[in-house]
matplotlib code that plots the C-alpha trace (Angstrom):
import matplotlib.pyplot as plt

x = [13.2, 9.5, 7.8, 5.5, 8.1, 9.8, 6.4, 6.0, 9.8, 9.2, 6.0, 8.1, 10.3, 7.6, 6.5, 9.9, 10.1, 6.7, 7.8, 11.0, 9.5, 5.9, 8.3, 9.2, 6.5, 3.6, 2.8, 0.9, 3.9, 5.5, 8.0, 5.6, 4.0, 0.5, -0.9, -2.5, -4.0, -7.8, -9.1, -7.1, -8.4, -12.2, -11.5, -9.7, -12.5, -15.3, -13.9, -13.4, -17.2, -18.0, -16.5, -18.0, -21.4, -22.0, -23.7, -21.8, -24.0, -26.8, -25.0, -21.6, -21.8, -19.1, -19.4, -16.9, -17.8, -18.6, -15.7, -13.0, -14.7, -14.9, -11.0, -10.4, -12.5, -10.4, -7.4, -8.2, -9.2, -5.7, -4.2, -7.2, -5.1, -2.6, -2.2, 0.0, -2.7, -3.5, -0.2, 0.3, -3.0, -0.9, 2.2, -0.2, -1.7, 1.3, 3.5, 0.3, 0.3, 4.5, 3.8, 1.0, 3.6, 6.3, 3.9, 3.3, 6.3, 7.0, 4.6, 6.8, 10.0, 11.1, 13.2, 16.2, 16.2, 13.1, 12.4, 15.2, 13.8, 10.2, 11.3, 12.8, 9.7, 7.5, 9.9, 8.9, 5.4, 5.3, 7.7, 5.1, 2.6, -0.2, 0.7, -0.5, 0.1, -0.7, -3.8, -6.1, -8.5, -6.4, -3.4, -5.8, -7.3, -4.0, -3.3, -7.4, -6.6, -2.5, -4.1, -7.3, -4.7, -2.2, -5.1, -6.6, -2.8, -2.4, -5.5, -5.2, -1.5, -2.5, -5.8, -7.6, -9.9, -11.5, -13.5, -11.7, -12.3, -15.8, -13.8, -11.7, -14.5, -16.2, -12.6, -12.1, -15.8, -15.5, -12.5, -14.5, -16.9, -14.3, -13.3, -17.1, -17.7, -14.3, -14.7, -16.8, -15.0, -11.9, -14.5, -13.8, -10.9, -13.3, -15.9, -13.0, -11.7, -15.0, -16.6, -13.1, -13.2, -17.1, -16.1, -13.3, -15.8, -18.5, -16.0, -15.4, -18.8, -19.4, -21.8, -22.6, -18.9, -19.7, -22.9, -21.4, -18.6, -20.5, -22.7, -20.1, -18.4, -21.4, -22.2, -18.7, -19.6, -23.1, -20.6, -19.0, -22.4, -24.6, -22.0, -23.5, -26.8, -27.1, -25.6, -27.2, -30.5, -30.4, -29.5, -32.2, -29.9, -30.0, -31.5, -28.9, -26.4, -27.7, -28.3, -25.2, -23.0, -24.4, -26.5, -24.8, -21.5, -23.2, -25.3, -23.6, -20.0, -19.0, -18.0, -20.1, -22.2, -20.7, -22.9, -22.0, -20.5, -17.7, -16.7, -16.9, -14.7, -12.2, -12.1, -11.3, -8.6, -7.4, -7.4, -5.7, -2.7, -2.8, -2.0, 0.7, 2.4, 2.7, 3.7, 5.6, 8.6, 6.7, 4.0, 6.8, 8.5, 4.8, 4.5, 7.4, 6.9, 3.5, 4.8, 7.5, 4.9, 3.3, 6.4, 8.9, 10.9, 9.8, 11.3, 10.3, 6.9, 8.7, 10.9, 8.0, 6.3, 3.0, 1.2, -1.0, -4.3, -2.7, -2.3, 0.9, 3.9, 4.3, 7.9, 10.2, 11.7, 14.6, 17.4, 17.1, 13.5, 10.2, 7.9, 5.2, 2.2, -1.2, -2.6, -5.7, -2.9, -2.2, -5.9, -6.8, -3.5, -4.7, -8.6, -7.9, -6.0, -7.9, -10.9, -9.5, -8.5, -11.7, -13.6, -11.1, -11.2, -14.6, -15.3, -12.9, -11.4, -7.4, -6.7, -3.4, -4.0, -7.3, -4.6, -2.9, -4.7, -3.3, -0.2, -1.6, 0.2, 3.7, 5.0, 5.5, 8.3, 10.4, 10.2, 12.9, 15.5, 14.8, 15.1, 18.2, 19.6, 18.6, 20.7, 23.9, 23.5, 22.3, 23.6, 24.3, 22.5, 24.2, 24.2, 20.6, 20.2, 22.3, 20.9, 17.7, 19.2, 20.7, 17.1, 15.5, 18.1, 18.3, 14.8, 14.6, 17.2, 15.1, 12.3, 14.4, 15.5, 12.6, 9.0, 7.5, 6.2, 9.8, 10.0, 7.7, 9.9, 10.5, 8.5, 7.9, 3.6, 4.3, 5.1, 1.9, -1.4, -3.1, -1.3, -1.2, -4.9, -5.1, -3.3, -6.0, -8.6, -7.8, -8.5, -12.0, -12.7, -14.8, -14.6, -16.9, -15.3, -17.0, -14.5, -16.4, -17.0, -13.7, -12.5, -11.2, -7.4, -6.4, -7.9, -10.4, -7.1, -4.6, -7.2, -8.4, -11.9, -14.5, -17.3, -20.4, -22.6, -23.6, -21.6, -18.4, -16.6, -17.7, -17.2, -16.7, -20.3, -22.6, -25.1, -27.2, -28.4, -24.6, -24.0, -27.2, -26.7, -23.1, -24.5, -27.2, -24.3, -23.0, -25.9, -27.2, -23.9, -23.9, -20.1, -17.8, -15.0, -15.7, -12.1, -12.9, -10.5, -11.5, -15.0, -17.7, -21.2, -21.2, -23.3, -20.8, -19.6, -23.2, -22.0, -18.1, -15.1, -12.1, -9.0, -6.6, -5.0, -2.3, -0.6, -1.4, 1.6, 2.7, 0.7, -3.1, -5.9, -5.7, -3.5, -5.1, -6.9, -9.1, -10.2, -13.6, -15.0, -17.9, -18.5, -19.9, -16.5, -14.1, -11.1, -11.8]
y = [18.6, 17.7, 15.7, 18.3, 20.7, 17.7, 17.6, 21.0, 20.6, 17.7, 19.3, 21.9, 19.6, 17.9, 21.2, 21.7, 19.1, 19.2, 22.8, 21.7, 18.3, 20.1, 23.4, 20.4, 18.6, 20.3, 22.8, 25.0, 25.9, 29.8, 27.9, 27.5, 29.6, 28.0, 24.7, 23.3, 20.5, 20.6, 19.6, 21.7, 24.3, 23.6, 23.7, 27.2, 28.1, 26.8, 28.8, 31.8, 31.4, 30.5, 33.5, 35.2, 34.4, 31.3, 28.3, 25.0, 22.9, 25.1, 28.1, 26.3, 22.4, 20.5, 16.9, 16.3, 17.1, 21.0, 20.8, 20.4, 23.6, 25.4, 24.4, 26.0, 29.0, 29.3, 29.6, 32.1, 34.5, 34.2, 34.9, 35.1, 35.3, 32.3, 29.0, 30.6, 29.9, 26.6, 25.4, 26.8, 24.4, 21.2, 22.2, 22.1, 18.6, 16.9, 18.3, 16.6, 13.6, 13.2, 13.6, 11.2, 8.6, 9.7, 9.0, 5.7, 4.4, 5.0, 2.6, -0.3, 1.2, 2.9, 6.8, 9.0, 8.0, 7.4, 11.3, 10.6, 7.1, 9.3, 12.4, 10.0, 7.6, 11.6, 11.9, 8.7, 9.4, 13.2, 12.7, 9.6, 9.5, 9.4, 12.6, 14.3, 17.9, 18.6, 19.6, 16.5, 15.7, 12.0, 14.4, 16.6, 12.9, 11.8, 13.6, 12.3, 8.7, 9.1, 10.3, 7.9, 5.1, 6.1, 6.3, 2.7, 1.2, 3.0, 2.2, -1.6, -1.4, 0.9, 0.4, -2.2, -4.4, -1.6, 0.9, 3.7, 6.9, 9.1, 12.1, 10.1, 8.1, 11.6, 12.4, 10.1, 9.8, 13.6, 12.7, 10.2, 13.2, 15.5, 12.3, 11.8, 15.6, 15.7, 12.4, 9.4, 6.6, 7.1, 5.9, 2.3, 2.8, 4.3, 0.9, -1.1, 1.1, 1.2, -2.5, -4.2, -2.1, -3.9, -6.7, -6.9, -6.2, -8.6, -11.2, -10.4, -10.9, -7.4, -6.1, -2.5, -1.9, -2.5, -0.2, 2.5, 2.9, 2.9, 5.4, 7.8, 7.3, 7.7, 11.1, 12.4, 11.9, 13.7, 16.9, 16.8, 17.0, 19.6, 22.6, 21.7, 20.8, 24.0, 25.8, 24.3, 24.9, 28.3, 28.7, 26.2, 23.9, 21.0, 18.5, 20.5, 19.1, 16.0, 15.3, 16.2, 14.7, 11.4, 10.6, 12.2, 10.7, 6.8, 7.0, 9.7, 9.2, 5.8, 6.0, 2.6, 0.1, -3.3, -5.9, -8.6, -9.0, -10.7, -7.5, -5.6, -7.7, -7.5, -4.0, -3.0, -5.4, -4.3, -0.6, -1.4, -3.4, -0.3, 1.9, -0.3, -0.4, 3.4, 3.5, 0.7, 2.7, 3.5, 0.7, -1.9, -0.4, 0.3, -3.6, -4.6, -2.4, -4.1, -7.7, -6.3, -5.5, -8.5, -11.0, -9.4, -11.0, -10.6, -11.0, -14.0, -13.7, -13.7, -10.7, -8.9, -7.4, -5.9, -3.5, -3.2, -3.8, -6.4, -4.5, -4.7, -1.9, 1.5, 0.4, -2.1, -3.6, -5.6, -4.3, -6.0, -7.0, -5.9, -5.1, -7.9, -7.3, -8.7, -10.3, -8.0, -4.8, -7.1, -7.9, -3.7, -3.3, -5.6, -4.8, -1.2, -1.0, -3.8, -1.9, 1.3, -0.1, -1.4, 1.7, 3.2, 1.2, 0.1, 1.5, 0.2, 3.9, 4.0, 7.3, 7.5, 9.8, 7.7, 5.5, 8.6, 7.8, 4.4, 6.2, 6.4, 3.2, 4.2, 5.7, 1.7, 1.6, 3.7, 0.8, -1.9, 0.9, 3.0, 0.6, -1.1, 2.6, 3.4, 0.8, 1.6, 5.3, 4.4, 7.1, 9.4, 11.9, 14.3, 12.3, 11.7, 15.2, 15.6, 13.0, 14.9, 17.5, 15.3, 13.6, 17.5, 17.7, 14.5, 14.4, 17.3, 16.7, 13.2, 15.3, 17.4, 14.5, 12.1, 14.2, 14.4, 18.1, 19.7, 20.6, 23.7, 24.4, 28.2, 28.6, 32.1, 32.8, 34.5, 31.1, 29.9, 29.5, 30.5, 34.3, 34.5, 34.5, 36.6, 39.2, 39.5, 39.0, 41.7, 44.5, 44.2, 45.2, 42.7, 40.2, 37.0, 33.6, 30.5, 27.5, 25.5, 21.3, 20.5, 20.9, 24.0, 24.1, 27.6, 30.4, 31.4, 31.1, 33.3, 35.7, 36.3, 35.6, 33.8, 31.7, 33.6, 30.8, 27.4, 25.5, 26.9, 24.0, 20.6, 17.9, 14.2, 13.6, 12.6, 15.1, 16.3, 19.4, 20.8, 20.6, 21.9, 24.8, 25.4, 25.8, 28.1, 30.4, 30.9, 31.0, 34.1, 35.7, 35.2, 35.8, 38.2, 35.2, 32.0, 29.4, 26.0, 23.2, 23.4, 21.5, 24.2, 25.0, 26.6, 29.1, 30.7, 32.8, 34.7, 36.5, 35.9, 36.0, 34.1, 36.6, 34.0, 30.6, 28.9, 25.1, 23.2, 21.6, 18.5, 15.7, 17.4, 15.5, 18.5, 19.9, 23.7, 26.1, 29.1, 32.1, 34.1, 37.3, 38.3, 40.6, 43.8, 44.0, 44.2, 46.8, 49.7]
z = [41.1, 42.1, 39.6, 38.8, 37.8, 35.7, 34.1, 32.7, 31.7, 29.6, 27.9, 26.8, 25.0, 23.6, 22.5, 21.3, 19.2, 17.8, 16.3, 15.2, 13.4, 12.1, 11.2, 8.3, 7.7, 7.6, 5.4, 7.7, 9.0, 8.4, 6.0, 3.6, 1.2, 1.7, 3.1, -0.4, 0.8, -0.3, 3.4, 5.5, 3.5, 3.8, 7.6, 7.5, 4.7, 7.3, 10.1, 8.6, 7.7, 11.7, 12.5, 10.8, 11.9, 9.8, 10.5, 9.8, 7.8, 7.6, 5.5, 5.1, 3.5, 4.6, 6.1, 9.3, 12.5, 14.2, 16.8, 13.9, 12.2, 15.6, 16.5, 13.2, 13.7, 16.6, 14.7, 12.1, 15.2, 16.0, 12.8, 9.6, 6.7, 6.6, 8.1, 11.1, 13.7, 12.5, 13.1, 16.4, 16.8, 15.5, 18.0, 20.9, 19.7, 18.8, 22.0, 24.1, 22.2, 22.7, 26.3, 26.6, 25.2, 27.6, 30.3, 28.3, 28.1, 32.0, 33.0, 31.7, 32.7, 30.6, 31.5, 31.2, 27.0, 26.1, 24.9, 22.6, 21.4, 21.0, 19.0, 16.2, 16.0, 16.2, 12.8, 11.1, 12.1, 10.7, 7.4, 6.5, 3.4, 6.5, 7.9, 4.4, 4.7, 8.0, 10.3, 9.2, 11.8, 12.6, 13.5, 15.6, 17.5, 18.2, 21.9, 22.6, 21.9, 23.5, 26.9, 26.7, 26.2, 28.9, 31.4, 31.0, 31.1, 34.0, 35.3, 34.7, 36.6, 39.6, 40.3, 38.6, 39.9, 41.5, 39.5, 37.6, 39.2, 38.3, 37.2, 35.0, 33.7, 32.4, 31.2, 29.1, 28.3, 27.0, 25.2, 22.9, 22.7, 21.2, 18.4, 18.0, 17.0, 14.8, 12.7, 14.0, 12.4, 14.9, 17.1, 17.2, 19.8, 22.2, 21.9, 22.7, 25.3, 27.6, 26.3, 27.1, 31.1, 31.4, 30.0, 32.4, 35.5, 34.5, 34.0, 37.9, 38.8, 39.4, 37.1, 39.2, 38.3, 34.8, 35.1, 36.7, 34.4, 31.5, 32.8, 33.7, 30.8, 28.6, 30.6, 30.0, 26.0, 26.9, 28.5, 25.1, 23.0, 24.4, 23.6, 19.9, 20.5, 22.1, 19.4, 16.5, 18.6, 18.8, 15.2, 14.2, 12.7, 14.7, 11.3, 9.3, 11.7, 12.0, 8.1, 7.0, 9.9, 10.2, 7.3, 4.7, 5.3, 6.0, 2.7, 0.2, 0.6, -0.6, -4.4, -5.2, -2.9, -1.6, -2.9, -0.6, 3.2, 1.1, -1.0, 1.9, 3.8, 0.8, 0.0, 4.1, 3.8, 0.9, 2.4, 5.4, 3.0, 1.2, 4.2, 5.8, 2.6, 2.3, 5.7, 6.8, 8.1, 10.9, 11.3, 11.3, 14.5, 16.3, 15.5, 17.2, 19.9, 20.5, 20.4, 22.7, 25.3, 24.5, 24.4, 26.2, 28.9, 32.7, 35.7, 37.9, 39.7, 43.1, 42.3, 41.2, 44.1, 44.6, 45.5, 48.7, 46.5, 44.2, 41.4, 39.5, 39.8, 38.3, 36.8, 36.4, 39.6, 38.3, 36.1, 32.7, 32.4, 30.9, 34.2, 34.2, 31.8, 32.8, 29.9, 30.3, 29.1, 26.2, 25.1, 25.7, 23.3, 20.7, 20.4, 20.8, 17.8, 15.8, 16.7, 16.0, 12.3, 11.5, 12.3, 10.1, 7.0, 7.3, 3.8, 2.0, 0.9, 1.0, 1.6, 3.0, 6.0, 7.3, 9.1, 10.3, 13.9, 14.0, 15.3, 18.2, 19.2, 17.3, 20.6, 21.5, 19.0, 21.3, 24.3, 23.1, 22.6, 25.4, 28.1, 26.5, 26.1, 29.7, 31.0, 28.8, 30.7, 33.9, 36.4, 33.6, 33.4, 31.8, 28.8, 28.9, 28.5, 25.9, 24.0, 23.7, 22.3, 19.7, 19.2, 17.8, 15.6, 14.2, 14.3, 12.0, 9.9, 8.9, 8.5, 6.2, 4.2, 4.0, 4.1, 0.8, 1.6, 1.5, -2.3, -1.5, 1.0, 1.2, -1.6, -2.7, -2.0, -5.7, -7.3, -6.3, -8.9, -5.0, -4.7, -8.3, -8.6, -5.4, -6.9, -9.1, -7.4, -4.8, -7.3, -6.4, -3.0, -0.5, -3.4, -3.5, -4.6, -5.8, -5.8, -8.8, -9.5, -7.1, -3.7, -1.8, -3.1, -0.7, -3.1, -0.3, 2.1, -0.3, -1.1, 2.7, 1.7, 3.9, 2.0, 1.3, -0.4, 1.0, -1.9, -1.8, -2.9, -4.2, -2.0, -2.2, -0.8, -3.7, -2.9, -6.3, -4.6, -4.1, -7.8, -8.9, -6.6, -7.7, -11.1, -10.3, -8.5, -12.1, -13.8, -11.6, -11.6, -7.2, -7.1, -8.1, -9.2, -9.9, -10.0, -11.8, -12.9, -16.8, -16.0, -15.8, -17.4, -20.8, -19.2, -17.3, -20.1, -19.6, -16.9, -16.8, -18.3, -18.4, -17.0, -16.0, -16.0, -14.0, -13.9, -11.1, -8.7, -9.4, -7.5, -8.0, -9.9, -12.7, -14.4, -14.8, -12.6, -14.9, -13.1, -13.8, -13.1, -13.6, -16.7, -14.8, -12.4, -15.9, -15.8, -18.2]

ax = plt.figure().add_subplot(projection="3d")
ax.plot(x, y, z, "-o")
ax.set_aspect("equal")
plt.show()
């Protein structure tokens, strides 16, 4: 079997078990009635409204970045009136994230079991608190930081000291584009990634080295950029853009404002505590697949050859061991993911999926038990094989039994306040919906209805202008249906009136949703 055909074999079981594992766990999946989850609904919302013809922060506020909305976009052309397309869009990311750490775990030996080892620590990662609901923007990161990973250990263990390769530079660089233009405070993996590589070269003496790779690398996040800069320039939206991207979410989205470096300093800590606690069953292993790497035992230096250019080996050489680990793989490990976590928690919010990305590293849990299972079936193939076929299905069974998302499970869309309100909602042809003083909650997604007013839903940015504009969109009657959480102007009753109420699901901030239409729409 050439290696390349082994390749597009193993990509299909990482596709495999993606489908199996996010079939579960995420409720974009066909299993589920609807994905609930208020920001995988502003995405979907924010596509449909890039569709069609909108402009993202010029007609359409929302605050993360275009390429998320445009991914989204993407997937209600394939499928516009459920989540269908959306998960397709996970499959893909997670199947290239499981093969980036396949490719991983290779470089330090690691073989016929270590798809096995993967698919269970995929499990831990997907039926976790992080993972949410499915399709955040972490989940969506998670292939961009696997690959950028993979290629700097490989690059440190093939080819390092000499320069990493031009076209892998603008790879890579383009990669941290992408996370730049989904959610910028993922970004602290990629200041690590290309300050540790100059770092390395100047501490060589070779400061062009340094130059160069910078440059390339800062050209590949250039290749990333002018798609938008382009687009929001022809649709005169380039401040829109701009404001609402960077500014907006620096200055309007904290909740209150440290006071002191000291505060600060607590409150991140206190958010990263917060995440690990939530999701220890999988942080735990990540952690001791780290130290692993780092404290492992090698083989003796004089069983460890080299190659021609002095670089260390692909793989292990002697039957046992750990292959040897520069101390500049351990520092990239470390900083990578310390970096990562700080941009991360910088704020001091502790949402649970804002760590989400951290799982990046998780695939390093698999290494202890793949190489001592690769050695236990060495020259066994046949049960290697077979053992990935156990991994899927006890990989989804776990999913079965542990993710939090399974009690909606097969969920009738009719037992939903979402389809319940569509219902009613769709005796009004090309109906406009207004999604009042709370976030989008999947009424636009159940009711097939793309935003059609700047506002549609309120945000967590503290922007004054948003809720004096959602107020003037009742006051004027703009919509045909308003839906609110019991918090709405007296004024709406104006122009509206109140045709229905449902109980939210367990877990939301409120406990009703009303729904309003406006007066001159009334069934006779």
């Amino acid at each position: 079997m050439t290696l390349r055909k082994r390749d597009w074999l193993v990509f299909l079981y990482c596709l495999l078990a993606a489908a199996v594992c996010l079939a579960i766990c995420s409720k974009s999946s066909f299993l589920y009635p609807i994905n609930d989850w208020t920001d995988a609904n502003a995405y979907f919302s924010c596509g449909k409204g890039m569709l069609g013809g909108r402009v993202m922060y010029r007609d359409l506020y929302e605050h993360k970045g275009p390429l998320l909305y445009a991914l989204h976009a993407l997937c209600a052309w394939v499928e516009y009136s459920s989540f269908l397309g959306v998960f397709f869009l996970e499959v893909l990311a997670v199947g290239l994230f499981l093969l980036a750490a396949y490719k991983t775990l290779q470089l330090y030996g690691a073989e016929r079991t270590s798809l096995f080892w993967l698919t269970l620590v995929l499990a831990l990662v997907l039926s976790s608190i992080s993972f949410q609901q499915g399709d955040s923007a972490e989940e969506l990161c998670l292939p961009l930081l696997a690959w950028s990973l993979y290629g700097l250990l490989k690059w440190i263990r093939q080819n390092a000291p000499n320069r990493m390769s031009t076209g892998k530079l603008l790879l890579y660089g383009f990669l941290c584009g992408c996370v730049l233009w989904i959610k910028f405070t993922m970004l602290g993996f990629y200041a690590a990634w290309i300050l540790g590589m100059m770092i390395y070269h100047l501490r060589r003496q070779d400061g062009m080295m340094a130059f160069t790779s910078l440059l390339w690398f800062a050209l590949g996040i250039v290749l990333a950029t002018i798609p938008w800069v382009i687009y929001f320039g022809i649709n005169n939206a380039i401040l829109d853009w701009l404001k609402t991207y960077l500014y907006d979410n620096v200055f309007l989205y904290q909740d209150e404002k440290t006071l002191s470096l000291m505060a600060r300093g607590k409150a991140v800590v206190a958010a990263g505590v917060s995440w690990v606690t939530l999701n220890w069953v999988y942080v735990a292993p990540m952690l001791l697949g780290i130290l692993y790497l780092t404290f492992g035992k090698k083989p003796a230096a004089h069983v460890q050859p080299s190659t021609d250019n002095g670089t260390l080996p692909d793989t292990a050489t002697q039957h046992g061991f750990l292959p040897m680990v520069s101390n500049a793989e351990k520092v990239f490990l470390w900083a990578l993911m310390g970096f990562l976590a700080l941009g991360v928690f910088i704020g001091g919010k502790t949402y649970p999926y804002y760590g989400l990305i951290l799982a990046a590293f998780a695939p390093l849990a698999a290494l202890p038990f793949t190489r001592w299972a690769d050695r236990l079936l060495a020259d066994r193939q046949g049960r290697a094989i077979a053992l990935t076929v156990i991994g899927i299905t006890c990989a989804g069974m776990f999913c079965l039994a542990v993710s939090p998302n399974t009690p909606d499970l097969l969920k009738p869309r009719e037992d939903t306040m979402q389809y319940r309100f569509a219902a009613i909602i769709d005796q009004t042809p090309d109906a406009t919906l207004l999604n009042y003083g709370f976030m989008d909650a999947g009424f636009y997604t159940a009711c097939n209805i793309a935003p059609t007013v700047k506002y549609f839903h309120q945000t967590n940015v503290h922007l004054q202008e948003m809720l004096d504009e959602q107020i003037r969109y009742i006051e004027e009657g703009v919509t045909d249906y308003v839906v609110t959480r019991g918090r709405q102007p007296d004024t709406i009753a104006n122009h509206y009136d109140l045709v229905a109420t449902e109980e939210s699901p367990d877990g939301f901030w409120y406990d009703y949703v009303y729904l309003y239409r406006r007066k001159d729409l009334a069934v006779s």
